[in-house]
Steps between C-alpha positions, in 0.01 A plus 500: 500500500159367470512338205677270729171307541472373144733183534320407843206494285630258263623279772153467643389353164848281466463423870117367438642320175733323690342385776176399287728246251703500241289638281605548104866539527644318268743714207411274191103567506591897575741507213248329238230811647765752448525405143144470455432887545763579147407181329122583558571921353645325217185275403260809628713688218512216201136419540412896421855647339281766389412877661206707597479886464618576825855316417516708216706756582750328645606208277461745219775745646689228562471397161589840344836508759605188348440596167567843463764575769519849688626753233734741661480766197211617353289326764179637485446442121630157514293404786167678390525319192507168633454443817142360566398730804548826296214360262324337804538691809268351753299746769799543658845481465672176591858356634775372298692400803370106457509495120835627485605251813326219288666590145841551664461148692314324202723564152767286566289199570257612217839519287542105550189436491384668199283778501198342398439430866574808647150616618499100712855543616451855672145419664676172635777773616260695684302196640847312648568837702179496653558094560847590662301739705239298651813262555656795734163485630460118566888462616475835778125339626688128545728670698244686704262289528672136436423243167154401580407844461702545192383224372108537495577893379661335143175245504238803511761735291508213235119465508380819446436636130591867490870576585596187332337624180571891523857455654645538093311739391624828415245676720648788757352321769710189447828692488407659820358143641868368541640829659214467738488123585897563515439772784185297687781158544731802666255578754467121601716397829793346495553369814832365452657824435300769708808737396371473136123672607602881419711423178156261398278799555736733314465245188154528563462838477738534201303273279171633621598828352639419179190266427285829557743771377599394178225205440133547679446796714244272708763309669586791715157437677607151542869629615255750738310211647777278589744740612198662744434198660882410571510882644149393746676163652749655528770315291639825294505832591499791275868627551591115305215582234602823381814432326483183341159648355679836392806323398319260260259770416779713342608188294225391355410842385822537348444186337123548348550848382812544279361102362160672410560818423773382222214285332250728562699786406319726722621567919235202626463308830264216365361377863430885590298543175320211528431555862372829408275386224355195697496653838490873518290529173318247553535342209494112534144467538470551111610122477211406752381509826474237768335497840746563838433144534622389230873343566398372829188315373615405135850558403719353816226180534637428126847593604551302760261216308505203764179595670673402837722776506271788551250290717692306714889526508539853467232584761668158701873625495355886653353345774731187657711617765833392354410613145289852516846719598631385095209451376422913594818574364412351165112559483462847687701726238385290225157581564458818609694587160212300300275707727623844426557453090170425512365821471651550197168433274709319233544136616719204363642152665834609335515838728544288810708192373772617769278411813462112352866359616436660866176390518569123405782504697209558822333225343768254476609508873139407602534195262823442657311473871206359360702221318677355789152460712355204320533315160099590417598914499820404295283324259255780475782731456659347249150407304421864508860571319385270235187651463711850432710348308236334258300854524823685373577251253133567316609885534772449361321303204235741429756776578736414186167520284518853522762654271329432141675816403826333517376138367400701204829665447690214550278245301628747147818577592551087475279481258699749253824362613407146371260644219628395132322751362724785673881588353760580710529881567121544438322798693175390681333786630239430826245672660485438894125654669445663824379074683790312285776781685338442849540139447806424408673685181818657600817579342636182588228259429506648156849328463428142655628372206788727417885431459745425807658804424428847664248727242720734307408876496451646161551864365131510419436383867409169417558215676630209268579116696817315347362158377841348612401181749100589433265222341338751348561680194558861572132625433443810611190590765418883553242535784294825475269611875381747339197618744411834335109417383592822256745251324245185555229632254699532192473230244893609433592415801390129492649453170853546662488166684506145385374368835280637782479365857148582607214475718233589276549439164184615331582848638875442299287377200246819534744747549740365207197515238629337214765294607491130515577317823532082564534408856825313569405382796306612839613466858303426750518623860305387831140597538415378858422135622291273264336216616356234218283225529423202294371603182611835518693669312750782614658798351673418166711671245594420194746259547712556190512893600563438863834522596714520848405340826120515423567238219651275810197562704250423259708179448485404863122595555457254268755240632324578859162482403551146327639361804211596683182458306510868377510682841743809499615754748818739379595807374216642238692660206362810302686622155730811640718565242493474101732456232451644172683464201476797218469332192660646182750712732898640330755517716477872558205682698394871376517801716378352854731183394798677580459610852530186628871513436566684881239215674709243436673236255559146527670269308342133585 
């Protein structure tokens, strides 16, 4: 069988290894690099705990499976009345294959740990399965391609900004980016077991498929790519394609659409619908445009971040004799897949997040050669992993400045918990806008502060926290989304809320008329680069209304700029999000009030 030819390839490279040194073989240094991929997740996900729009679907199903449960009798009422996705349904329909996999995997642990953390413990879920994946993925390209390879993959894996930060968040993509980084380590060599090859490319093919079948329809094009080229060198032939690929097909399928078309309640393939939408209809160009050029120019430079990589190792490992036959393997497929989605006018890094493992991988065995030719290309090697690292470190910086949505939300829920001047049992009624739920409100932030114990469903379809092992006191938060600019220009409807989370409060204050607002505090959010000099002064709140992480910068511009006669270069911070406090307010809301019973209640 041709696929045969895959282990002699990784002998070449072992061979070359071997005879060139020693290299970087030791286990202790590999084991503390290992680590540093889930440790590094785990700070990507503390330093912004918040989520974005895009992640909203999915850690908001997940939080309504954990909550609510999956009613087996009178289903469709129960789950049209709360369930989040019947109020906000999104362009298109979406999976519940992950959430359910993440609520099912997550209560017990958020049963310990108290539910108050739920939200951090299943994005850290999420991001540790994507770790253990780009383990697979270190461990199977060791064995191909020996520990000096290995080795230099986990320093330019570790360096780079984007998986590290988007591997826990709730984003299709990243449920489909450890199926697929699963299924790219199964097409690596193994040339200690040639046996294994077919069963690998089975595995392959298997998680290919459910990555695009139940989670993004675009991995099939990436499944295309790789199992085309394989087909052209020859190392597969179609008879061992078809039924692993029909096989796996038939599974996932059975898998997604039972899932989705219980929470749905309608017959639904989610992936076929949104391929539809996106594809046929042409419908993803209404979130913007970008030119054909786009991911090759822009997003994978950023991907990849050391500058090295696309310029000189990548290009390097294609053309040396002993390296180009892997290097093919890993860069070929991965390309032509980036070349081919291109076309579709609706562009974003996170579309092609499954070509970055391969493509570092074809980076790290040229710094594997180029490391064991002299101590001056080592140095430069490992200088230009610093750089990435200190480049992805002020991403991830300006990155967690981003979510003022969330700061806001989480600033009052702590702030009523520890409030004397709120009772026990008290209702506080909230209204969330359009910017403050793309930047962080969800169900779960809204209970931060909440009891250890599970939320208990009420009759009225409330959702009331027990106050047993909580700090707090058991005051109640009821977030309102209401988007509906119908709703938005009544007075009455303002007067239902004791607090709004907003990002323009003289349009709250307009549209209210005669009701009094105080702001509690503003948050402030990052407005580009600013750079200060002596004497001049910089973007300033009020710093008794300015609350969250743009409080802390303010405090270190200032920290900075004494140390250095004034001079300043950081993250410039604009006012995002306000909070207002109705003055004169009852516990109860009129009419419009009441609706905000089905968007959710909180007890912090």
């Amino acid at each position: 069988m041709a696929s045969q030819n895959l282990p002699s390839e990784g002998a070449v490279v072992r061979k070359n290894e071997k005879a060139s040194g020693p290299g970087l073989d030791s286990n202790g240094p590999d084991t503390i690099l290992s680590a540093s991929i889930p440790a590094l997740i785990l700070v990507h996900l503390i330093m912004a705990p918040y989520t974005k729009v895009e992640e909203s679907f999915n850690i908001q199903a997940t939080h309504d499976v954990l909550v609510y449960g999956t009613p087996s009798s009178n289903i469709h009422s129960r789950l049209s009345h709360t369930y989040d996705h019947f109020t906000f349904p999104g362009a298109v329909p979406r999976t519940f294959v992950g959430s359910v996999l993440l609520a099912g995997i997550s209560q017990p642990i958020i049963l310990i740990l108290g539910f108050q953390h739920a939200q951090l413990i299943i994005r850290a879920l999420l991001g540790l399965f994507n770790a253990f994946s780009l383990h697979i993925f270190t461990r199977n390209l060791r064995q191909a391609y020996g520990p000096a390879a290995a080795r230099w993959y986990l320093l330019l894996q570790a360096s780079q900004f984007h998986v590290l930060f988007y591997a826990s968040r709730t984003l299709p993509n990243m449920f489909a980016f450890g199926l697929t980084t699963l299924a790219s380590s199964y097409l690596l060599p193994n040339p200690k077991n040639i046996k294994s090859t077919p069963r690998r490319q089975r595995l392959a093919i298997t998680m290919f498929v459910f990555a695009a079948v139940i989670f993004r329809s675009e991995v099939a094009l990436l499944l295309a790519t790789n199992l085309l080229y394989l087909v052209l060198l020859p190392a597969i032939s179609i008879e061992q394609i078809i039924f692993p690929f029909a096989a796996s097909f038939a599974i996932a399928l059975a898998s997604s659409v039972p899932i989705d078309s219980y929470f749905w309640q309608k017959p639904v393939w989610p992936e076929l619908w949104g391929f539809y939408y996106n594809v046929v209809g042409g419908n993803s160009s209404n979130w913007g445009t970008s030119p054909w050029y786009y991911y090759f120019v822009s997003a994978l430079p950023r991907l990849l971040v050391n500058p090295l990589s696309c310029t000189v190792l990548i290009p390097y490992s294609l053309y040396h004799p002993a390296l180009a036959p892997a290097a093919k393997k890993l860069v070929i497929p991965s390309l032509l897949f980036v070349a081919i989605y291109s076309l579709q006018p609706h562009k974003e890094a996170r579309f092609i997040f499954y070509v970055v493992p391969s493509l570092t991988a074809a980076a790290a065995l040229a710094a594997a050669t180029l490391s064991r030719k002299s101590q001056v290309l080592t140095l430069i090697l490992f200088a230009s992993v610093l750089a990435s690292f200190a480049i992805s470190t002020g991403m991830l910086l300006i990155s967690s400045l981003n979510y003022p949505g969330g700061e806001a939300l989480s600033y009052l829920a702590t702030s009523l918990a520890e409030s004397p001047s709120t009772s026990s049992g008290e209702v506080v009624p909230i209204h969330a806008d359009v910017l403050s739920c793309m930047t962080g409100v969800t169900l779960f932030g809204s209970s931060s502060a909440a009891g250890s114990a599970f939320p208990k469903l009420e009759p009225d379809g409330g959702l009331i926290f027990h106050e047993k092992g909580s700090r707090g006191k058991g005051v109640v938060i009821k977030v309102d989304k209401t988007e509906d600019e119908g709703d938005l220009v009544h007075e009455e409807f303002w007067r239902g809320f004791r607090y709004v989370l907003t990002e323009d409060p003289d349009k709250v204050k307009e549209r209210s008329k005669g009701v009094e607002w105080e702001t509690v505090g503003v948050v402030r959010g990052f407005g580009g680069v600013e750079v200060l000099r002596p004497g001049q002064e910089g973007q300033r709140g009020n710093v008794r209304e300015v609350v969250g992480k743009g409080r802390v910068v303010e405090a270190v511009r200032d920290k900075v700029r004494g140390l250095t006669g004034g001079w300043w270069v950081g993250p410039g911070m604009v006012d995002r999000i306000w909070i207002l406090r109705r003055g004169g307010v009852g516990r109860r809301g009129g009419r419009y009030g009441r609706r905000v019973h089905r968007l959710g209640v909180y007890v912090v």
